[in-house]
GUKOL-181784 format. One record per atom (N, C-alpha, C): y, x, z. Coordinates in steps of 0.2 Angstrom, whole numbers, plus 5000, padded with zeros to 4 digits. Layout:
// residues N
YXZ;...
This chain:
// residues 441
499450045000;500050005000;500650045000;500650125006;501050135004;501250204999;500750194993;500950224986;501150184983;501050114983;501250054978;502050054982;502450054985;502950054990;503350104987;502950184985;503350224985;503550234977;503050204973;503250184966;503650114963;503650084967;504350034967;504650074969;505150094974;505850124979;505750184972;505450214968;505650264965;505650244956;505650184956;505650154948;506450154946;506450144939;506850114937;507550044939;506850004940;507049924942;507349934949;507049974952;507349974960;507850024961;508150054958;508850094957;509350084953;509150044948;509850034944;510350014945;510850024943;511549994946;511849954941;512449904943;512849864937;513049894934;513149974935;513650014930;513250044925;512650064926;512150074921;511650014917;511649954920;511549914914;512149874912;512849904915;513349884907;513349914903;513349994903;513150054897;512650044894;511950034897;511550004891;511649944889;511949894889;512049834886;512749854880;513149904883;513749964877;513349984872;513050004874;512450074870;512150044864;511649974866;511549944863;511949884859;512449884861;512849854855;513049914849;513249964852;513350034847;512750034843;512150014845;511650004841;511749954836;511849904838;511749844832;512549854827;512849874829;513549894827;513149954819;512750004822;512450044817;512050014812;511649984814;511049954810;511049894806;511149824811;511949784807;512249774805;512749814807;513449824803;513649884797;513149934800;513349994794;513750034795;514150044803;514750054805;514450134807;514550154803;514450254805;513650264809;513050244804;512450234807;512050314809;512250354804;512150414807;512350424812;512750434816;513050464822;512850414828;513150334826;513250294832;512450284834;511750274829;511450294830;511050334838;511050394834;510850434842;511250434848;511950414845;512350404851;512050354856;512150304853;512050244857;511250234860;510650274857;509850304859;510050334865;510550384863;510750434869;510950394874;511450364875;511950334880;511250294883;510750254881;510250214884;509850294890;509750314886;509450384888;509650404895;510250424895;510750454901;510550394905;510650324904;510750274909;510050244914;509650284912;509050264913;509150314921;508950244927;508950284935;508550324936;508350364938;507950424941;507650484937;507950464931;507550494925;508150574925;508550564928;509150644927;509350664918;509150624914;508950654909;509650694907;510350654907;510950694908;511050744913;511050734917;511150774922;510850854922;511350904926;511250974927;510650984934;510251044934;509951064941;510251024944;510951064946;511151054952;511250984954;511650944947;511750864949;510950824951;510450854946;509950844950;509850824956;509950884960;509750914966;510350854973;510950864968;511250804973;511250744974;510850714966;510650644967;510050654973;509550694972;509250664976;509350704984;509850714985;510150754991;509450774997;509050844996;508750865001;509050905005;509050905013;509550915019;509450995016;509151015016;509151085017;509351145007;509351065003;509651104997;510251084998;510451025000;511351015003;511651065006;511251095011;511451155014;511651195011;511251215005;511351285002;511751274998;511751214996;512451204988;513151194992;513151174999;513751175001;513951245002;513751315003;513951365005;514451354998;513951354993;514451374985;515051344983;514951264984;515551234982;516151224988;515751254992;516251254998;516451185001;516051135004;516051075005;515651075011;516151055018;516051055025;515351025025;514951055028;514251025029;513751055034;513351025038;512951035044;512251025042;512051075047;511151045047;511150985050;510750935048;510750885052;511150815050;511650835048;512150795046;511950755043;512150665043;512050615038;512350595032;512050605025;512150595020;512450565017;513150515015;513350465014;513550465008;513850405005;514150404997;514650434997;515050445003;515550505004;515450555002;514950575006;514650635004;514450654999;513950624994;513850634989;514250634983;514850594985;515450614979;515850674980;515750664989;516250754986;515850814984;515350814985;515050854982;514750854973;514850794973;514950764964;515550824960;516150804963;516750824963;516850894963;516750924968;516550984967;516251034962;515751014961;515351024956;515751024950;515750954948;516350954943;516850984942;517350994947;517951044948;517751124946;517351144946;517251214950;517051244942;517251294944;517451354938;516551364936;516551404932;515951454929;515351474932;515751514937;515451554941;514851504947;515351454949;515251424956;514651384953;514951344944;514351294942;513751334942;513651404939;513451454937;512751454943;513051474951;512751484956;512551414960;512751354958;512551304960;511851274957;511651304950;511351274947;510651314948;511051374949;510351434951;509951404958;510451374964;510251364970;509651314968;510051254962;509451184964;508851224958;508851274954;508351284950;507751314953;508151364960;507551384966;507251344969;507551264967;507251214975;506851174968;506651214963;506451184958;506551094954;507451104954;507551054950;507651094944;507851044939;507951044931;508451054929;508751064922;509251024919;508850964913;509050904915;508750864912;508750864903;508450824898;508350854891;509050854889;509350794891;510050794886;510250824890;510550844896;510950894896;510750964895;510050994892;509851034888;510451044879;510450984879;510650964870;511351004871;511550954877;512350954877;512551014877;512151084882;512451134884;512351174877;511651164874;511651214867;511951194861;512051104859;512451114852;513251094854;513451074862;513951064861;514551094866;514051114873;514451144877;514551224872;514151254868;514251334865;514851324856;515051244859;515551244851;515051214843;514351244843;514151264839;513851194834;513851154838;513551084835;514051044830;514751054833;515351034828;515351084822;515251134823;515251204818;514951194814;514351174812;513751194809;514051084805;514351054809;514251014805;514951014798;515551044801;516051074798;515751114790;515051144792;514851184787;514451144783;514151094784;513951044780;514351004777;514950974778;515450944776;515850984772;515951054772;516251104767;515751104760;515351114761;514751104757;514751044753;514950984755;514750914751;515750904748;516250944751;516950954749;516750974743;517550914737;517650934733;518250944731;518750984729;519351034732;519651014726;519550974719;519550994714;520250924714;520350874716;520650834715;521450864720;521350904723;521750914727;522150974722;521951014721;522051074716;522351054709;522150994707;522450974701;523350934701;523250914710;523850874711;523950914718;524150984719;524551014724;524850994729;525350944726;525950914733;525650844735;524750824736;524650774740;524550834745;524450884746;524350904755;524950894758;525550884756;525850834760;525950794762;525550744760;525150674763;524650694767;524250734767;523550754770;524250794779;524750824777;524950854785;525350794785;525750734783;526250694789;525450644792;524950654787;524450594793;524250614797;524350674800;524250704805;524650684812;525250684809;525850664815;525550594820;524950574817;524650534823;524550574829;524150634827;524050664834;524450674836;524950724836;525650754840;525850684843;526050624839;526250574844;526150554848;525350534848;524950494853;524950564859;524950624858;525050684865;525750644867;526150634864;526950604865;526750554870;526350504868;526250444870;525950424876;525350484877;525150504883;525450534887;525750574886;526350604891;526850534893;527150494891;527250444892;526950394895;526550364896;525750334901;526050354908;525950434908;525950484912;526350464917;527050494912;527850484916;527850434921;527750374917;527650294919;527250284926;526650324924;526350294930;525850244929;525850244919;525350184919;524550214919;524550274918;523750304915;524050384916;523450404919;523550494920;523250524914;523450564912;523250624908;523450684907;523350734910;523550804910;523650814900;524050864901;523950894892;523850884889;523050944892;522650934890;522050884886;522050824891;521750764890;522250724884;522750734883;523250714879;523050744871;523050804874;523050834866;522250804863;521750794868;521050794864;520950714862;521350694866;521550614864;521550594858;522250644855;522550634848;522250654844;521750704844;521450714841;520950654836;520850604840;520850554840;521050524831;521750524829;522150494823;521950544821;521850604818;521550634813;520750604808;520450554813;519950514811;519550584808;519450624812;518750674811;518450684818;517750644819;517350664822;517350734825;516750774822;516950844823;517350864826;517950864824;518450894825;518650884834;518750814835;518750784841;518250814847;517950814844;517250834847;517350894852;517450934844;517850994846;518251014851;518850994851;519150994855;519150964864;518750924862;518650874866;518150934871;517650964869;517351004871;517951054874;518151084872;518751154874;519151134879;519451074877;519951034882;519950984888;519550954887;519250884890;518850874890;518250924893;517350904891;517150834894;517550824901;517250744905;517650674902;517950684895;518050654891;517850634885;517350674885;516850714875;516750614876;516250594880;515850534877;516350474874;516950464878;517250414876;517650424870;518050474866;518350484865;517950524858;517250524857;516950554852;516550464851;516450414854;516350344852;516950334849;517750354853;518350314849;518550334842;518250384842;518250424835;518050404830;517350414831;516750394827;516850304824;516950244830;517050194828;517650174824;518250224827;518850204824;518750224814;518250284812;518150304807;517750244802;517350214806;516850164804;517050094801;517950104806;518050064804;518850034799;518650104796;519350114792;519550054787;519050024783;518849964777;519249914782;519249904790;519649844792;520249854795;520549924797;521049954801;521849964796;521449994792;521850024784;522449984781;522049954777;522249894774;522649834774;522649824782;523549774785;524149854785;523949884788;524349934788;524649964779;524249964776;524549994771;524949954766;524749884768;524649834766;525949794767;525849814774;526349814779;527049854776;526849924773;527049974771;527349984765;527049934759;527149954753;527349854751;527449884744;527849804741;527149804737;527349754734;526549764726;526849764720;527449794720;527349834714;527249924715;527449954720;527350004722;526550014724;526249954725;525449974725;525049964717;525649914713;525349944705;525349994704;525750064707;525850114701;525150144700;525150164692;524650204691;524750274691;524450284692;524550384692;524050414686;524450484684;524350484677;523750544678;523250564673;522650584675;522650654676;522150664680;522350734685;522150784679;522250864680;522150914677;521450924676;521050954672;520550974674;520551034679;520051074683;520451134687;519551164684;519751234685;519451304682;518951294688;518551334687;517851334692;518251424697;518451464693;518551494697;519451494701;519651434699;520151384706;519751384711;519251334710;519051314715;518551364722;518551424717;518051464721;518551504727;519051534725;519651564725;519951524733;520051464729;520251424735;520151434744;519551414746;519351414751;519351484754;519551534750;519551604754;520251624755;520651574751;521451584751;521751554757;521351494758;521651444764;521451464771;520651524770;520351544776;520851594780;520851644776;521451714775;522051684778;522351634775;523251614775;523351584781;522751534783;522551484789;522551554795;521951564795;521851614800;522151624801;522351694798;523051744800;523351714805;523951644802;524351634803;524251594810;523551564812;523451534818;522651534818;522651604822;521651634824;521251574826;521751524830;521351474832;520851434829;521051434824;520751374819;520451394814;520351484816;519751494813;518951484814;518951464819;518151444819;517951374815;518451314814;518151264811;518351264804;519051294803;519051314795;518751364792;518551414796;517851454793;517351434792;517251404794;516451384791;516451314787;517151254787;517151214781;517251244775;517751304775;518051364768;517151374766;516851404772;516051434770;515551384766;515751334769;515151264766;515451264759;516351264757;516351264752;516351314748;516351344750;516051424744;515451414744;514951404746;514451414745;514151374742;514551314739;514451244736;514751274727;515251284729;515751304719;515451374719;515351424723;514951504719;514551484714;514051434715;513551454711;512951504710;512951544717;512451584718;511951564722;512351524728;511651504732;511651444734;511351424728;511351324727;510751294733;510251364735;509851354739;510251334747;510751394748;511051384755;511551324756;511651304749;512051244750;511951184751;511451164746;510751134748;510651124755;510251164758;510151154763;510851144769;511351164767;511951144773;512051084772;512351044763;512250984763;511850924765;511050944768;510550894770;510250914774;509850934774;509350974781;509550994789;510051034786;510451064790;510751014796;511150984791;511850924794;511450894796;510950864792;510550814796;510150814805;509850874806;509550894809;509950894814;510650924812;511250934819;511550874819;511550824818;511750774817;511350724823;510650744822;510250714828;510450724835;510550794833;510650804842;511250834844;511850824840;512450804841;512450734843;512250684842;512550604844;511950614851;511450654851;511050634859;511450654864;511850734861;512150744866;512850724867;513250704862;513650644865;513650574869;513050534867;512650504870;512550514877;512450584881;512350594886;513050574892;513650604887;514150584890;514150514893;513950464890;514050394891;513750364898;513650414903;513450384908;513750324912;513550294918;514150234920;514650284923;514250314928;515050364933;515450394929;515250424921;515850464917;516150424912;516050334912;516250334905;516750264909;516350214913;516850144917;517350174920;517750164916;518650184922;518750154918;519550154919;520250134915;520550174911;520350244911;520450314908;520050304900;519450274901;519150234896;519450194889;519850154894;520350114888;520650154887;521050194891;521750214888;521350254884;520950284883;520750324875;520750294870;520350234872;520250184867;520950144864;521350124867;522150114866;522350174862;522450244866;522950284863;522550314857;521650304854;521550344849;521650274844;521750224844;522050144839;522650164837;523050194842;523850204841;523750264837;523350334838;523350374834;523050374827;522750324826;522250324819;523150274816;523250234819;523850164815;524350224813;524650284817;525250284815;525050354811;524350394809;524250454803;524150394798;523850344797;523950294791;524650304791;525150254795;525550234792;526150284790;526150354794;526550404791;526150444782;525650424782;525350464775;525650414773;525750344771;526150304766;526750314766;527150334774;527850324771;527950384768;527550444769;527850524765;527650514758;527150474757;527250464749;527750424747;527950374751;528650344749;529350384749;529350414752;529750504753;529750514747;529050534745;528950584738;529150554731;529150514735;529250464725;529950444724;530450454731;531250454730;531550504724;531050574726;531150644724;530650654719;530550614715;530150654710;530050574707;529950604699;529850554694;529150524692;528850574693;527950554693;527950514698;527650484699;527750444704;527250444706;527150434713;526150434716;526350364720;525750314717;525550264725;525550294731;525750254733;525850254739;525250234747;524850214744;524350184746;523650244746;523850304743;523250364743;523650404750;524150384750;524650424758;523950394763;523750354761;523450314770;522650374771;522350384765;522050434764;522050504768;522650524770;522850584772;522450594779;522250564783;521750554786;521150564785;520950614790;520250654787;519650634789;519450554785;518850524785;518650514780;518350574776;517750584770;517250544768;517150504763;517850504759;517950404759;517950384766;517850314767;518550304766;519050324767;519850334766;520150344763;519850384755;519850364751;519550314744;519050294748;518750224743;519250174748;519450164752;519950104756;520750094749;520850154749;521450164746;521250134738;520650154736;520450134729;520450054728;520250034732;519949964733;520649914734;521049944739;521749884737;522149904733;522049944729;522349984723;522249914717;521249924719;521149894713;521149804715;521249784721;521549704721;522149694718;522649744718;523349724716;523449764708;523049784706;522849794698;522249834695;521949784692;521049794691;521049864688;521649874686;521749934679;521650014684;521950014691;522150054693;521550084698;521250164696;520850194697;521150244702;521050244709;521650284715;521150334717;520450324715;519850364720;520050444720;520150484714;520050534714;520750544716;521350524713;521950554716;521750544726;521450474728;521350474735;521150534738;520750584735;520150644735;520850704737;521150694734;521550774735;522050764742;522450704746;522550684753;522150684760;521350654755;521050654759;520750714764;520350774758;520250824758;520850884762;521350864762;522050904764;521950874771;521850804772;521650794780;521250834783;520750834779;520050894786;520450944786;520750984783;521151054782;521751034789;522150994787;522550974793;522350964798;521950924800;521550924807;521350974810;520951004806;520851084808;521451134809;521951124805;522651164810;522851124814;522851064817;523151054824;522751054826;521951054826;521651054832;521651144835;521751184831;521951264831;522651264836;522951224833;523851214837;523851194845;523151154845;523151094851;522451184856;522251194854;521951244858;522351314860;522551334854;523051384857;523351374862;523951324861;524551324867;524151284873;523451244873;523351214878;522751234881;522151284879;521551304878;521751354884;521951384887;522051414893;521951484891;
């Protein structure tokens, strides 16, 4: 009786809390959002498998050693973990929810070294680091899982629309000005007193309006890791859902006869442009901001290795195999993030708020700088491929095509869309370079 006893008090059903079966009830909505709706199914995907994953009681499967070791609080490993994190504590002493959080806290808070040595203590008293927080630390805490997918997307980049019509990377940097403002807007939350966010958490916020995954991820990881899960679902979703977001906005923006205009047919561009290219942008980027060399290194690298023409094998491979694979266990290990203690707050929303404000105003600045552009210049560009400049490959540019072609059947906007939108990942990746330099410590 009392094994039957000790396996109820230790199930699933007899530990769960309200806050973990609202995240699974989250998670599996992200699922059916994936599978029936079609809304970013690669990612939301594992994400959403992941997020059920984390929430599952007793299982640690997110959790480190040490958090291990604190859920299931043994008097005499609390002992030893208190010396490290420096958290008043006795033999003897009784356990409470008190206590467990400040040692939560701790843990949390604490530098390198202390997480370093805390994890050693519960790995003696033989705890784990659970699988997903395995994922997290290899593809996402080491940078490498954004990286590698940046090199798959470089790969499947085609530069040629962009090269033929040079002054849309103009479009491709005002969409950006989402980011910098929503950091503005968060900073203002702030002042207010209506929502806390340091900088930091501002800058990876914004990241946000750029509409790159990846990128966010990225950052999110450098800047605000106990933010990665919210804020790489507000990414991901807000990208999923460009076909409904776009549209009033561009729509808002423009008259319809400025959404007639046709644009006159692009140049062809030389094989050896486009090879040139990517090591022009890598060199000139770099140099000029080291930061952001790690994510436009290896998008420049997917696209060389894509127009060389040498190694159709390694491109190949970064196009699908590759991406794919990282792809898996990039959404598990975001996924992880989505526990109930790291994901229900009000902190939550305000991501969700401030990354909508980010995605609305890189749309609505890429249409008004093409409205700009066409004061000054006689070619005239629609204005409707500005919204484009957002760097959500290439769903942002078939958006642009599409109300292009409602308000005239004649009028083909896809591949001009192709040269803003491709200027977006470029852009993104120097402010996320801009947002780590001056805030990346």
């Amino acid at each position: 009786m009392e094994n039957i006893l000790n396996l109820w008090t230790g199930s699933g059903f007899y530990n769960i809390t309200g806050g973990q079966i609202t995240m699974i009830v989250v998670c599996l909505f992200l699922l059916y959002l994936a599978i029936k709706k079609g809304f970013e199914p690669l990612l939301l995907v594992p994400i959403g498998f992941g997020g059920v994953l984390a929430n599952i009681p007793e299982a640690g499967l997110a959790l480190t050693a040490a958090e291990n070791a604190i859920h299931f609080h043994k008097p005499d490993v609390m002992l030893a973990l208190s010396e490290v994190l420096k958290i008043p504590f006795e033999a003897g002493q009784e356990i409470t929810a008190e206590t467990l959080k400040a040692f939560k806290a701790a843990y949390a808070e604490g530098n390198a070294s202390t997480v370093f040595a805390a994890d050693q203590i519960a790995k003696n008293a033989g705890y784990a680091n659970g699988m997903l927080a395995n994922f997290y630390s290899v593809i996402i805490g080491s940078t490498v899982g954004p990286l590698l997918i940046f090199l798959g997307v470089g790969a499947m980049t085609d530069f040629g629309p962009l090269l033929a019509n040079p002054r849309t990377i103009l479009l491709g940097a005002a969409a950006q000005f989402g980011i910098f403002g929503t950091v503005l807007g968060a900073a203002v939350l702030t002042m207010t007193g209506v929502m806390e966010f340091n900088i930091g958490e501002a800058a990876a916020i914004g990241i946000i309006g750029g509409a790159d995954g990846p990128t966010s991820i990225y950052v999110a990881s450098v800047l605000a890791p106990h933010l990665l899960g919210a804020i790489a679902v507000a990414a991901y979703s807000y990208m999923a859902l460009v076909p409904v977001l776009q549209p009033p906005i561009m729509n808002a923006l423009t008259n319809a006869e400025e959404r007639k205009i046709q644009m006159v047919q692009l140049r062809p561009v030389h094989q050896l442009e486009k090879i040139l290219f990517p090591i022009a942008v890598l060199i000139l980027v770099a140099l000029f901001l080291p930061d952001a060399a790690p994510l436009l290194g290896m998008f420049c690298l997917g696209n060389l290795m894509k127009e060389c023409g040498v190694v159709d094998r390694l491109s190949d491979t970064a196009q699908n195999a590759l991406i794919n694979v990282v792809t898996i266990f990039l959404g598990l290990s975001v996924g992880s993030k989505l526990s109930a203690d790291k994901f229900l707050d009000v902190t939550t929303l305000g991501i969700l708020v401030l990354g909508m404000v980010a995605f609305g105003v890189g749309t609505a600045t890429g249409v008004l700088m093409a409205k700009l552009m066409n004061v000054f210049s006689t070619n005239k560009i629609n204005p409707l491929i500005g919204s484009a400049g957002v760097s959500a490959v290439p769903m942002a540019a078939r958006v642009s095509n599409q109300v292009g072609l409602q308000n005239n059947p004649q009028n083909f906007l896809l591949m001009h869309a192709m040269g803003p939108n491709v200027a977006g990942v470029i852009g993104s990746a120097v402010a996320a370079g801009v947002m780590i330099k001056f805030l990346g410590g």
